[in-house]
N, C-alpha and C positions, 0 to 999 in steps of 0.2 A: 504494500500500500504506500511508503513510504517511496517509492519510485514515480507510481502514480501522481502520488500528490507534486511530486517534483517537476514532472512533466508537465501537467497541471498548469504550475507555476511559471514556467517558462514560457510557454502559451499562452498566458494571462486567461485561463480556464477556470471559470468560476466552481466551485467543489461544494455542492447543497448536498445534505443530510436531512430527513426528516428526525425532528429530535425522540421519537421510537426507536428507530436504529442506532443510537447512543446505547438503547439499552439492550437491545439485540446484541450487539456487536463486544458489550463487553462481557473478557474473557478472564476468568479469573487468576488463569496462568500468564495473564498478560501486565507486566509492573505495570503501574496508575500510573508511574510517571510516564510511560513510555505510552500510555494511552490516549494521557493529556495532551503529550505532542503532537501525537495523530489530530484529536479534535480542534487543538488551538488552528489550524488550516483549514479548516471547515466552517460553511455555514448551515448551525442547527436552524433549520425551520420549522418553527413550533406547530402542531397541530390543531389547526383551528375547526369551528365547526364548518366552517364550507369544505375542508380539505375531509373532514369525517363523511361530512355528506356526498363529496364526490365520491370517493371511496364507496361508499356503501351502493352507489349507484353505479360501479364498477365490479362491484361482485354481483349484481344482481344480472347485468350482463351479460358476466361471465360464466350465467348460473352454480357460482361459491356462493358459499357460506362460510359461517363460524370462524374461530380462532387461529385456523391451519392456515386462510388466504388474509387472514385484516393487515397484520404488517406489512405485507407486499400492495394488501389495496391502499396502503395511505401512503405508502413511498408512492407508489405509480401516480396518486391525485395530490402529491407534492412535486410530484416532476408535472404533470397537466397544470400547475400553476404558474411553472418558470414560460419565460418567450424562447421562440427556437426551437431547433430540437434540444433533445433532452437526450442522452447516455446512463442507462441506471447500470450499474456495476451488481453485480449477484452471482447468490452462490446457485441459486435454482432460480436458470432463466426462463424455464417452462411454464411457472406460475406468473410470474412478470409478464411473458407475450402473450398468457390465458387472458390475462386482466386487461394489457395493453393494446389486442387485437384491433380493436378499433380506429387507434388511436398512432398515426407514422410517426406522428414529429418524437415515440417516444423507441430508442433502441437498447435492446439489453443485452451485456456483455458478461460475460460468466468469468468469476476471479475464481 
């Protein structure tokens, strides 16, 4: 990640997070400090209710439900907020292109 985000930077590539995947992503073999760095690069975008409601309106869609697809439906209705396309990084792209079918401007790349 640490490469990514450098490239990122070089590019002058904005790096959005929805602030869920802060919680997802932390690993408890992973030192705090060394996680902080990570996030200090990043920008957390808080989960609002329009971004819930998109979301929910993207699993219903996708015919999901429940707890197995929600954090992938509120990354994908945090990336439908940004302008341009959108890049979502994941580790299960198959749920990302289930939800983001609809939707070009968003492309998902499997880390």
């Amino acid at each position: 990640m640490a490469a990514r985000l450098a490239a990122a930077a070089e590019h002058d590539a904005r790096v959005l997070v929805s602030a869920v995947t802060l919680v997802e992503a932390r690993d408890p073999a992973t030192a705090q400090a060394r996680f902080d760095w990570v996030v200090s690069r990043l920008k957390a975008e808080p989960v609002s209710e329009q971004v819930a409601r998109t979301a929910s309106e993207l699993l219903a869609a996708a015919g999901l439900h429940g707890h197995k697809y929600a954090m992938d439906a509120i990354v994908c209705a945090t990336a439908l907020g940004q302008a341009g396309p959108v890049t979502i990084l994941a580790s299960d792209v198959e749920d990302i292109r289930m939800l983001a079918e609809e939707h070009p401007r968003i492309t998902a790349v499997e880390v």
